[in-house]
C-alpha positions, 0 to 999 in steps of 0.5 A: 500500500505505502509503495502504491502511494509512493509511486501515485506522488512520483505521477502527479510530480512528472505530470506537474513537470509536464505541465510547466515544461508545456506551459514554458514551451507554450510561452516561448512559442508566443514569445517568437510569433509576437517577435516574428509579428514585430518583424512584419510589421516594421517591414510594412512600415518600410514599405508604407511610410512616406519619408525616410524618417518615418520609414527609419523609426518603424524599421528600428524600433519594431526590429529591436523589439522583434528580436529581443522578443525571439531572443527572450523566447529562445533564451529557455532552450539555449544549451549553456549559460555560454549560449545564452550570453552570446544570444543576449550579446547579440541582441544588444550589438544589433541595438547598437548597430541599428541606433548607429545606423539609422542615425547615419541615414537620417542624417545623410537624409538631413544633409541631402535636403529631405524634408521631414513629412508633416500631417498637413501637408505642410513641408518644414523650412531646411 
C-alpha cells in the first residue's frame, strides 16, 4: 500500500513537470510569433511610410523589439549559460548597430535636403 502511494506522488510530480515544461514551451512559442509579428510589421512600415524618417523609426524600433522578443523566447532552450550570453550579446550589438545606423541615414537624409513629412501637408523650412 505505502509503495502504491509512493509511486501515485512520483505521477502527479512528472505530470506537474509536464505541465510547466508545456506551459514554458507554450510561452516561448508566443514569445517568437509576437517577435516574428514585430518583424512584419516594421517591414510594412518600410514599405508604407512616406519619408525616410518615418520609414527609419518603424524599421528600428519594431526590429529591436522583434528580436529581443525571439531572443527572450529562445533564451529557455539555449544549451549553456555560454549560449545564452552570446544570444543576449547579440541582441544588444544589433541595438547598437541599428541606433548607429539609422542615425547615419537620417542624417545623410538631413544633409541631402529631405524634408521631414508633416500631417498637413505642410513641408518644414531646411
Amino acid at each position: 500500500m505505502a509503495q502504491s502511494c509512493a509511486v501515485n506522488k512520483k505521477m502527479i510530480n512528472i505530470r506537474a513537470g509536464e505541465r510547466i515544461m508545456n506551459l514554458l514551451a507554450a510561452i516561448q512559442l508566443i514569445l517568437i510569433i509576437v517577435g516574428a509579428g514585430f518583424f512584419l510589421v516594421g517591414s510594412v512600415g518600410l514599405l508604407r511610410f512616406p519619408d525616410v524618417y518615418t520609414r527609419i523609426h518603424a524599421l528600428t524600433k519594431a526590429d529591436n523589439l522583434g528580436l529581443g522578443l525571439i531572443v527572450l523566447g529562445l533564451l529557455p532552450g539555449a544549451e549553456s549559460l555560454a549560449a545564452a550570453c552570446k544570444m543576449l550579446l547579440i541582441w544588444m550589438l544589433a541595438l547598437i548597430a541599428s541606433a548607429s545606423s539609422g542615425y547615419l541615414v537620417a542624417r545623410a537624409a538631413r544633409r541631402r535636403g529631405s524634408v521631414p513629412w508633416s500631417t498637413q501637408g505642410e513641408t518644414r523650412e531646411k
